[in-house]
KOLRO-582119 format. One record per atom (N, C-alpha, C, CB): residue in one letter; residue number from 1; x, y, z; atom name. Coordinates in steps of 0.2 Angstrom, whole numbers, plus 5000, padded with zeros to 4 digits. Glycine has a CB too. Example, Ala and Ser with C-alpha at 12.3 -4.5 7.8 and 13.67 -1.06 7.14 Angstrom:
<site type="A" seq="1" X="5066" Y="4972" Z="5039" atom="N"/>
<site type="A" seq="1" X="5062" Y="4978" Z="5039" atom="CA"/>
<site type="A" seq="1" X="5066" Y="4984" Z="5039" atom="C"/>
<site type="A" seq="1" X="5057" Y="4978" Z="5045" atom="CB"/>
<site type="S" seq="2" X="5064" Y="4989" Z="5035" atom="N"/>
<site type="S" seq="2" X="5068" Y="4995" Z="5036" atom="CA"/>
<site type="S" seq="2" X="5064" Y="5000" Z="5039" atom="C"/>
<site type="S" seq="2" X="5070" Y="4997" Z="5029" atom="CB"/>
***
This chain:
<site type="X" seq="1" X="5004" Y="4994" Z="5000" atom="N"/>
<site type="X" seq="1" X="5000" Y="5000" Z="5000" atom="CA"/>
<site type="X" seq="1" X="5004" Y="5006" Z="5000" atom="C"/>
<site type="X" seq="1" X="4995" Y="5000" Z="5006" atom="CB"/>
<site type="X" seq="2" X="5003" Y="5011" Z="4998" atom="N"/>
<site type="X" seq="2" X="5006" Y="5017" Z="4995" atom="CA"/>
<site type="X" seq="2" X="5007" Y="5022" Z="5001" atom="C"/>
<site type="X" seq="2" X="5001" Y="5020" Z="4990" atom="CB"/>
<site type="X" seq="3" X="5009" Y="5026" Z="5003" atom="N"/>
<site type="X" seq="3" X="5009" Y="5030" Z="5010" atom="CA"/>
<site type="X" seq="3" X="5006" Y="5038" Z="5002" atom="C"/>
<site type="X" seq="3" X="5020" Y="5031" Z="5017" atom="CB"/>
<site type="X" seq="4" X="5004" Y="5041" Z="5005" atom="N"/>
<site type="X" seq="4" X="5001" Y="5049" Z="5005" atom="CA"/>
<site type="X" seq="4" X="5005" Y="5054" Z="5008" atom="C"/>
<site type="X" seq="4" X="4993" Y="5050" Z="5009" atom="CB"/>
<site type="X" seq="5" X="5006" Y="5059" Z="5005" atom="N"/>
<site type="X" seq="5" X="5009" Y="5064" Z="5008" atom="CA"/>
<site type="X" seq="5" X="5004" Y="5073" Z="5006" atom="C"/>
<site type="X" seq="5" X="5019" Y="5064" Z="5005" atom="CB"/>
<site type="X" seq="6" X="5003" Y="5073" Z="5010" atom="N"/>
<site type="X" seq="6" X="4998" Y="5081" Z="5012" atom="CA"/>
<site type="X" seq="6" X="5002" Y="5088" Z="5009" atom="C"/>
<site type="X" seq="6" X="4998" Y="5084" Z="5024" atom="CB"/>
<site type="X" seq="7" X="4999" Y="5090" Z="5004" atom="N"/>
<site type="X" seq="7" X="5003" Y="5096" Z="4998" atom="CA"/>
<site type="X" seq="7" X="5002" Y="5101" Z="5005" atom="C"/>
<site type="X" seq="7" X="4997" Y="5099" Z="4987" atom="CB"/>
<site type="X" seq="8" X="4999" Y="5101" Z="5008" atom="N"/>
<site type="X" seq="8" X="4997" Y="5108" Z="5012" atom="CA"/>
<site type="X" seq="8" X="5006" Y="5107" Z="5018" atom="C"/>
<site type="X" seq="8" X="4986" Y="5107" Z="5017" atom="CB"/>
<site type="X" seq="9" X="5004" Y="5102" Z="5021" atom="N"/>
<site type="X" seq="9" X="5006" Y="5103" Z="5027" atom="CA"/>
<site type="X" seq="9" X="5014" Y="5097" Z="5029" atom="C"/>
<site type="X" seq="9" X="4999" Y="5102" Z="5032" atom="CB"/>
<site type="X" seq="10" X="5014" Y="5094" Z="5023" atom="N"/>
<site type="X" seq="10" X="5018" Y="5088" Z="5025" atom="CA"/>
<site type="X" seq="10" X="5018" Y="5081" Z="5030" atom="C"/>
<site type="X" seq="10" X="5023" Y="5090" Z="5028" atom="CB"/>
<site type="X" seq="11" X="5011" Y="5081" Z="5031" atom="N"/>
<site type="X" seq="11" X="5010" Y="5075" Z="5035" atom="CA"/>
<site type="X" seq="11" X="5008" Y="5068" Z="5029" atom="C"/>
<site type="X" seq="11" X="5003" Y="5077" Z="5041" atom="CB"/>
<site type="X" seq="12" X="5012" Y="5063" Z="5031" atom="N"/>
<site type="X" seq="12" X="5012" Y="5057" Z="5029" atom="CA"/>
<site type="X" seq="12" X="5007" Y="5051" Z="5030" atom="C"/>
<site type="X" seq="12" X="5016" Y="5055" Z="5030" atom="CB"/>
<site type="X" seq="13" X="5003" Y="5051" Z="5027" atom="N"/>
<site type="X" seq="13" X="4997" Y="5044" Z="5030" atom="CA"/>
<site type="X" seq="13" X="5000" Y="5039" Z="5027" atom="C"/>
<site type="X" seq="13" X="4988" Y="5044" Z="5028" atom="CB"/>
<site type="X" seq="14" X="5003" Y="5033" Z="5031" atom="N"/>
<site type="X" seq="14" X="5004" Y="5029" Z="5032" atom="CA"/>
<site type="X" seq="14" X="5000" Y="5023" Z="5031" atom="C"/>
<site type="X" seq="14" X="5006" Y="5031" Z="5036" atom="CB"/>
<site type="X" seq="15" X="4997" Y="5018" Z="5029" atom="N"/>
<site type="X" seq="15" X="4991" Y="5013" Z="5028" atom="CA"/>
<site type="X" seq="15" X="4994" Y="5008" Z="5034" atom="C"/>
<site type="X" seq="15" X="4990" Y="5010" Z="5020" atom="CB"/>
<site type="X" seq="16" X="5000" Y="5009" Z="5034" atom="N"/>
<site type="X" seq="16" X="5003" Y="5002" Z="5041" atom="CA"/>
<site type="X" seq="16" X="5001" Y="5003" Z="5046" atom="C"/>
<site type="X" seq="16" X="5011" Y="5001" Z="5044" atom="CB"/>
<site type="X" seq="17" X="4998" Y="5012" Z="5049" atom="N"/>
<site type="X" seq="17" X="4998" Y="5015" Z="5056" atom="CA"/>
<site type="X" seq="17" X="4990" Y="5016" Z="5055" atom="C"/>
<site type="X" seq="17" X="5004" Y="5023" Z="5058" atom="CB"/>
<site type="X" seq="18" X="4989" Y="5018" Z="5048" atom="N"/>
<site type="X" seq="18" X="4981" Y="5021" Z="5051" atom="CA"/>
<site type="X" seq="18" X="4983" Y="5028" Z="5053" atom="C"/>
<site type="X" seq="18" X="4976" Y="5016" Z="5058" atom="CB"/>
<site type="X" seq="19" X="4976" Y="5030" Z="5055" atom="N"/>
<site type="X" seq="19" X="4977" Y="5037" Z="5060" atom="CA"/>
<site type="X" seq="19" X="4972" Y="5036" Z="5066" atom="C"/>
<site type="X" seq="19" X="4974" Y="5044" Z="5055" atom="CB"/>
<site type="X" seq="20" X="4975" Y="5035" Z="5071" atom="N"/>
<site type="X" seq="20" X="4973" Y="5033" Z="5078" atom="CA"/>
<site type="X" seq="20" X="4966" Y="5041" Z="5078" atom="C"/>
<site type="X" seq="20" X="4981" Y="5032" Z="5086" atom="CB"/>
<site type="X" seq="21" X="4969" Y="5046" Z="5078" atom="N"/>
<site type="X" seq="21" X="4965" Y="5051" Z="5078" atom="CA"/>
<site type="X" seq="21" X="4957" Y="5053" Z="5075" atom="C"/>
<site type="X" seq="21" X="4969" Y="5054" Z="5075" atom="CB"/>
<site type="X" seq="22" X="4958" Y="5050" Z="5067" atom="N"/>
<site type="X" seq="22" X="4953" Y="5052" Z="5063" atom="CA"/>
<site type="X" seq="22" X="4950" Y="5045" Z="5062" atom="C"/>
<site type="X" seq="22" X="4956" Y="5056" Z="5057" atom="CB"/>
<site type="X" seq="23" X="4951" Y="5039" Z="5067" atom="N"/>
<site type="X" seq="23" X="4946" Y="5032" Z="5069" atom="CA"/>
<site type="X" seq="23" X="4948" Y="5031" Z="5061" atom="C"/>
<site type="X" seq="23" X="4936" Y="5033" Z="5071" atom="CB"/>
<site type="X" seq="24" X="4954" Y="5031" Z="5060" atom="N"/>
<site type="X" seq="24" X="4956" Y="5025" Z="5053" atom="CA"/>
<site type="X" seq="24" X="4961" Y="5021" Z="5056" atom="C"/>
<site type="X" seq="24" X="4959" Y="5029" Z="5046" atom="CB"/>
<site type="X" seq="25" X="4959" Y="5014" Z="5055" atom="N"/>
<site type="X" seq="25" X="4962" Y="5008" Z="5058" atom="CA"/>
<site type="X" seq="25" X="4969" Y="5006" Z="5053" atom="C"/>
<site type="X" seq="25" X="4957" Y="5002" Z="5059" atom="CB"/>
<site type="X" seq="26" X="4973" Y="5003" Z="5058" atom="N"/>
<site type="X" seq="26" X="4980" Y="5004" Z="5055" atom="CA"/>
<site type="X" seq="26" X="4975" Y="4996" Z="5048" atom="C"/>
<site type="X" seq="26" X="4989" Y="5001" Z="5063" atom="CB"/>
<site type="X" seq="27" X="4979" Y="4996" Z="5043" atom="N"/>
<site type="X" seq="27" X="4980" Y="4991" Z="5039" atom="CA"/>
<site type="X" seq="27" X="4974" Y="4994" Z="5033" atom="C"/>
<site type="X" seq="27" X="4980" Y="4984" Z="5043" atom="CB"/>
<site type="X" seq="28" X="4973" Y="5001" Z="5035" atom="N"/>
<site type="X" seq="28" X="4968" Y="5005" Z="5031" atom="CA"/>
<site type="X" seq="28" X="4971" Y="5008" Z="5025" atom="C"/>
<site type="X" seq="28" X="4964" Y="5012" Z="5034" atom="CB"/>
<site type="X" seq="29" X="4968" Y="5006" Z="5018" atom="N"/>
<site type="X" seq="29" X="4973" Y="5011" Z="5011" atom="CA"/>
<site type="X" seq="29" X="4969" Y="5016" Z="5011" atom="C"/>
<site type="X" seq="29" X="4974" Y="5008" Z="5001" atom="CB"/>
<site type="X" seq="30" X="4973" Y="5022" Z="5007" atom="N"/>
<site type="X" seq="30" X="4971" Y="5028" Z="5006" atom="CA"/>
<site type="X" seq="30" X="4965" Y="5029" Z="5004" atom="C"/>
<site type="X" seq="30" X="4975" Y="5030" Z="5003" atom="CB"/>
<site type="X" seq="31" X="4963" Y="5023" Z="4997" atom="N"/>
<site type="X" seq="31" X="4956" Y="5025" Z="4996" atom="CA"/>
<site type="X" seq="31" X="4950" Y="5022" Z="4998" atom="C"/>
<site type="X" seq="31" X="4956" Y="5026" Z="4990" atom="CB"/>
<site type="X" seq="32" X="4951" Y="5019" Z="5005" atom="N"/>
<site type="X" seq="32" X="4948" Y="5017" Z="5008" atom="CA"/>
<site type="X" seq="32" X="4945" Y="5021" Z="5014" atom="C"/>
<site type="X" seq="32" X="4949" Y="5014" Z="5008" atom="CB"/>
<site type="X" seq="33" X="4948" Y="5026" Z="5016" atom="N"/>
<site type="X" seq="33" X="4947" Y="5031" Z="5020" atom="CA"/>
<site type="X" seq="33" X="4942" Y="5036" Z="5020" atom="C"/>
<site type="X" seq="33" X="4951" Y="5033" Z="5020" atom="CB"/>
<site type="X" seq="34" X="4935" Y="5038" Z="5023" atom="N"/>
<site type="X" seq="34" X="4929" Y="5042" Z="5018" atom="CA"/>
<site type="X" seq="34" X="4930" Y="5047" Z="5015" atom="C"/>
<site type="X" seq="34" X="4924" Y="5044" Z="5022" atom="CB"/>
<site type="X" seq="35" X="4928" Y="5050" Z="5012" atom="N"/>
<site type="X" seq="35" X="4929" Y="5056" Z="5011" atom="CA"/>
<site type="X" seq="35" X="4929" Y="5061" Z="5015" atom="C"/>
<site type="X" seq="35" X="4926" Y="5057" Z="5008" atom="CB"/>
<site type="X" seq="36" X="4925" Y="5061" Z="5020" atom="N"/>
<site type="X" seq="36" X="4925" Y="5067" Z="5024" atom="CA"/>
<site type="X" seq="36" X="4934" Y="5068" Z="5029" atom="C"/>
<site type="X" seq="36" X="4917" Y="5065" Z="5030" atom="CB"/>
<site type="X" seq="37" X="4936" Y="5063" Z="5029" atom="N"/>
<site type="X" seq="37" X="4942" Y="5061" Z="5032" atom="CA"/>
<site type="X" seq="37" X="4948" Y="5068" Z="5033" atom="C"/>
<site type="X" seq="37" X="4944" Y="5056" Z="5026" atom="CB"/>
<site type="X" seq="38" X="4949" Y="5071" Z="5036" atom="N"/>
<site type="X" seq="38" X="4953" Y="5075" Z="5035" atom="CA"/>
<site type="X" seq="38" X="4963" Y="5076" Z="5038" atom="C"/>
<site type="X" seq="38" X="4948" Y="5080" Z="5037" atom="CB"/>
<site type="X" seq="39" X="4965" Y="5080" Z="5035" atom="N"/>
<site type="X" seq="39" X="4973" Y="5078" Z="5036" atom="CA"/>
<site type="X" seq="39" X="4972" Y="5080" Z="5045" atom="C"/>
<site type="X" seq="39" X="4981" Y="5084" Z="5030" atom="CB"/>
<site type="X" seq="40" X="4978" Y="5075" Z="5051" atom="N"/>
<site type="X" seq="40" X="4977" Y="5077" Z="5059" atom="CA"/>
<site type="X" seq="40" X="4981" Y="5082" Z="5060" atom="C"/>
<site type="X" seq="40" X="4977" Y="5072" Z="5065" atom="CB"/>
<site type="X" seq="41" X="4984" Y="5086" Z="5053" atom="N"/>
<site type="X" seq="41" X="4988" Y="5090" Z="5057" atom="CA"/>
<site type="X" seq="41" X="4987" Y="5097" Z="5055" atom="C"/>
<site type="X" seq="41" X="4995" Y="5089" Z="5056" atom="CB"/>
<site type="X" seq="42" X="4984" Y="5098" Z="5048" atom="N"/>
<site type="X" seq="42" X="4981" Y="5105" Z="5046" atom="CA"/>
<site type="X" seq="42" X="4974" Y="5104" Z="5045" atom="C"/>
<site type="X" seq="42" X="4984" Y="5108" Z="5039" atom="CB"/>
<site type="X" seq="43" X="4972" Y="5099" Z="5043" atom="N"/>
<site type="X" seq="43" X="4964" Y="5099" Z="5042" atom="CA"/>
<site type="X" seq="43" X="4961" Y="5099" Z="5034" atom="C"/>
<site type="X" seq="43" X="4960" Y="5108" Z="5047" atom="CB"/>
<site type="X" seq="44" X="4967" Y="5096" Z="5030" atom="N"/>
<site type="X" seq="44" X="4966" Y="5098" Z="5023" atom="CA"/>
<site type="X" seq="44" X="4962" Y="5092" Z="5022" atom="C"/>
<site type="X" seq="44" X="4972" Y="5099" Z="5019" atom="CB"/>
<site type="X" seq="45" X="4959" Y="5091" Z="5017" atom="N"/>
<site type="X" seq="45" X="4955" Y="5087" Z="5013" atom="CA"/>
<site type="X" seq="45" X="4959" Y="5082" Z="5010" atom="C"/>
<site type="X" seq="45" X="4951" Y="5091" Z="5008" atom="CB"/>
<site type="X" seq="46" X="4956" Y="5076" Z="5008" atom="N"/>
<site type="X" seq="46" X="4959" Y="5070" Z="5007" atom="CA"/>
<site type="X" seq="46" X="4962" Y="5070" Z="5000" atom="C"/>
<site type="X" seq="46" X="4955" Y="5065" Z="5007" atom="CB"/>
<site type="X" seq="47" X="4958" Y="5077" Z="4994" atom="N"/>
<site type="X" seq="47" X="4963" Y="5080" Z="4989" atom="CA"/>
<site type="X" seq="47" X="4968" Y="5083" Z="4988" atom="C"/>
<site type="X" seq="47" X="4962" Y="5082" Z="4988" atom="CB"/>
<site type="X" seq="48" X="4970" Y="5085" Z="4997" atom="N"/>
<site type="X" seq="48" X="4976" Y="5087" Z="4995" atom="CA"/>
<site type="X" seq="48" X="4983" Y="5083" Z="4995" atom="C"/>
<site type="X" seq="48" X="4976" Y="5093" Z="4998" atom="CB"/>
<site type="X" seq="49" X="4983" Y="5077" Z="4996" atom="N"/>
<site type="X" seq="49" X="4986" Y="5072" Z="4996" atom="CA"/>
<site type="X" seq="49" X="4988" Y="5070" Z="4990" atom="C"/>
<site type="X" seq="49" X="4983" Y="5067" Z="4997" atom="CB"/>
<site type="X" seq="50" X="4997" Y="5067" Z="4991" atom="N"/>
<site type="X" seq="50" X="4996" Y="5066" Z="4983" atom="CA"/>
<site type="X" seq="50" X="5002" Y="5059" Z="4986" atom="C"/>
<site type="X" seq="50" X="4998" Y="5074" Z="4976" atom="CB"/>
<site type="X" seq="51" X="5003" Y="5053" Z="4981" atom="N"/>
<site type="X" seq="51" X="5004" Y="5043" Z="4982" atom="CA"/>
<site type="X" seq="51" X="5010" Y="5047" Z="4982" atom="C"/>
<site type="X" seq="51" X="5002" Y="5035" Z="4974" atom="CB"/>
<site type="X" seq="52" X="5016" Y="5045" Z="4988" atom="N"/>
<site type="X" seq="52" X="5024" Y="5047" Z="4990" atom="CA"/>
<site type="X" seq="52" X="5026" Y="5041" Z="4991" atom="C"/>
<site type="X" seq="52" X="5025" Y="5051" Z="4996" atom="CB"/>
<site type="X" seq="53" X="5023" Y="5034" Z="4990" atom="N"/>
<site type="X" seq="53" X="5026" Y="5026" Z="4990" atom="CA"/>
<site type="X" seq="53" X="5029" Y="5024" Z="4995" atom="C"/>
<site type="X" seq="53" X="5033" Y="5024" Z="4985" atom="CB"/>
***
């Protein structure tokens, strides 16, 4: 699975860790995550994301 990096703020979503924060469970991919979903460090949208491997 791919990790996501945040164009806004530099935060890495990780699909190994999940985001304990935003109730996304570790072993979650990116586009499985809802939409409403937002980055836990600036609050940006799941668009502003972009596949860092």
């Amino acid at each position: 699975m791919d990790k996501h990096t945040c164009s806004v703020c530099g935060y890495v979503y990780d699909p190994q860790k999940g985001d304990s924060e935003g109730d996304v469970k570790a072993g979650t991919s990116f586009q499985d995550i809802p939409g409403t979903w937002e980055c836990p460090i600036c609050g940006a949208g799941k668009n502003a994301f972009k596949i860092t491997e």
